[in-house]
C-alpha positions in Angstrom: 191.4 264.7 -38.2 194.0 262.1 -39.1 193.0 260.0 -41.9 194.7 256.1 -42.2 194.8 253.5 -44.8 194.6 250.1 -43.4 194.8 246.6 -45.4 191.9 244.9 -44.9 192.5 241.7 -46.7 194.3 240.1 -45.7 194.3 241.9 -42.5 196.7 243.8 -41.7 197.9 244.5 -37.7 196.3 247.7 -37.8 193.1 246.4 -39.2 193.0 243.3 -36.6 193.6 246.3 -33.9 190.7 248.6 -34.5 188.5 246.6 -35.7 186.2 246.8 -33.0 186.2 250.0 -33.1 185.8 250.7 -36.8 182.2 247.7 -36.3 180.6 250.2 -33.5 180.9 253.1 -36.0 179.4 251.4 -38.4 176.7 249.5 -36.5 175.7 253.0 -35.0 175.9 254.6 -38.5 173.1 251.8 -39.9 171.3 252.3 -37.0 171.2 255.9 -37.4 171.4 256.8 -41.1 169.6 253.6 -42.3 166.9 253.0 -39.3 168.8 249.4 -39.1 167.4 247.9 -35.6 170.5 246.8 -33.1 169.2 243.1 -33.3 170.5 242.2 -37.3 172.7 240.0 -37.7 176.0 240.1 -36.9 178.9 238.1 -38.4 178.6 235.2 -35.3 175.0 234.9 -36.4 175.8 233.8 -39.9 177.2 230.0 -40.4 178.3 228.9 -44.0 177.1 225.0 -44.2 178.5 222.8 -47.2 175.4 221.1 -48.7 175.8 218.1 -47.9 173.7 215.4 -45.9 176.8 214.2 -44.3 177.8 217.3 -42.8 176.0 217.4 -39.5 175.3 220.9 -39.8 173.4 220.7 -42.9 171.1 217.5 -41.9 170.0 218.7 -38.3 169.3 222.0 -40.1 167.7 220.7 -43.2 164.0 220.5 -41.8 164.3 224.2 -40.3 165.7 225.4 -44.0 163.2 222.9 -45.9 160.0 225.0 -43.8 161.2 228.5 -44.2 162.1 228.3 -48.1 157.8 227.0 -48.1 157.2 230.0 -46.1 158.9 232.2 -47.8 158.0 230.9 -51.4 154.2 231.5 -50.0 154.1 234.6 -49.0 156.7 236.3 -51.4 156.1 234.1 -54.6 152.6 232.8 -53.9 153.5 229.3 -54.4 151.0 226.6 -53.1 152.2 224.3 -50.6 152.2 221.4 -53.4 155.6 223.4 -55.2 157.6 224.3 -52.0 157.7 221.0 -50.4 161.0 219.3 -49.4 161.4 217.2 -52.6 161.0 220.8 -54.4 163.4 222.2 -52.1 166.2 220.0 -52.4 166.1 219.8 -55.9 166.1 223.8 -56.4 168.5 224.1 -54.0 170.2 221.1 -52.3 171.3 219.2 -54.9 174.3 220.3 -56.9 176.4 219.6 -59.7 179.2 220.9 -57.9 181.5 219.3 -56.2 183.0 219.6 -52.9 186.6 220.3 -53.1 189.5 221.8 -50.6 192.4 222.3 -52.1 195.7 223.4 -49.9 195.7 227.0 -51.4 191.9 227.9 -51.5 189.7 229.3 -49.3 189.3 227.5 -45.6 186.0 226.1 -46.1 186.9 225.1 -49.6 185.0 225.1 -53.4 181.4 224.1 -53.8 177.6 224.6 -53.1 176.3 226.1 -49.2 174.0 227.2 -47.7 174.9 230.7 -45.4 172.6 230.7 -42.6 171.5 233.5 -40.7 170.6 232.8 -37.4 168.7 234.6 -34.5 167.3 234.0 -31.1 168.6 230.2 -31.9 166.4 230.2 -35.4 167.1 230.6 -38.9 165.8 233.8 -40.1 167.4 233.5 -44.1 169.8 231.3 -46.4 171.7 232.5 -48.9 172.2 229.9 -51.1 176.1 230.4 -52.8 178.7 228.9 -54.7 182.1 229.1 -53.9 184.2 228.8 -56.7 188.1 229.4 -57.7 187.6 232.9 -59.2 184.3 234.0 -57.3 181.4 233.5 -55.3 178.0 233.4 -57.0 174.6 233.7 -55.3 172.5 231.0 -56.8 168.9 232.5 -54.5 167.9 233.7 -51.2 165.1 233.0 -49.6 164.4 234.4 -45.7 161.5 234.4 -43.1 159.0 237.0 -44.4 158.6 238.1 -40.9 161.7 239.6 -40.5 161.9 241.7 -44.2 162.5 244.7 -42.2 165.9 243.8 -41.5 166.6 244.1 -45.6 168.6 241.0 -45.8 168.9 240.1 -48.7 170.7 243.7 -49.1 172.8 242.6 -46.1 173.6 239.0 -48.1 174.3 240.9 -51.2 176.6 243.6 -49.7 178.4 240.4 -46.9 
């Protein structure tokens, strides 16, 4: 057994080497040890979208986000239709007092409010509504389709 440390962040050559290695032990470890089905999400399926409508990304997805969070906050919260509409919904969580900023030395998609989408089959399945910040991130609320609760994602949000 040879045992190795390898720098992770930010990656080092070793880490960029076996990483695809290292993923298929631990996709077949959650499929074994934690039942985890070989259909979650994988990193390509998640996209991180600024909340903004002027970012393409956001506005073609809005509506798609806008129905889930109603069909989410009915079947998990009980809410009637009247409060999880898309004025409800973009006030609890579109609209922001942060604001966008991308400073030379911070983080690629810069500081502020987005939404990270988790897509499969070419549908969102969950948003995890974050805030990326100078010192942190924090998750503001998560809300995903109640149909797919088996794939624990808001335990895979948390721990991503």
């Amino acid at each position: 057994l040879k045992v190795r440390v390898v720098r992770s962040s930010p990656p080092s050559s070793q880490f960029k080497a076996t990483f695809q290695e290292s993923y298929q032990v631990y996709k077949r470890y959650q499929m074994v040890i934690h039942k985890d089905p070989p259909d979650k999400p994988t990193i390509n399926q998640v996209r991180l979208v600024p909340v903004s409508f002027e970012d393409p990304q956001f506005k073609s997805s809005f509506n798609q986000s806008a129905t889930l969070f109603a069909k989410y906050q009915m079947a998990i919260h009980k809410d009637t239709p009247s409060e999880c509409g898309e004025n409800e919904f973009t006030r609890f969580l579109c609209d922001s007092p942060l604001e966008a900023e991308n400073p030379p030395n911070g983080p690629e998609c810069g500081y502020g409010s987005f939404h990270q989408q988790y897509w499969l089959d070419g549908k969102i399945i969950a948003v995890g509504v974050i805030d990326i910040l100078p010192y942190c991130v924090s998750s503001v609320y998560l809300y995903y389709d109640p149909d797919y609760s088996f794939l624990s994602l808001g335990v895979y949000s948390a721990l991503r």
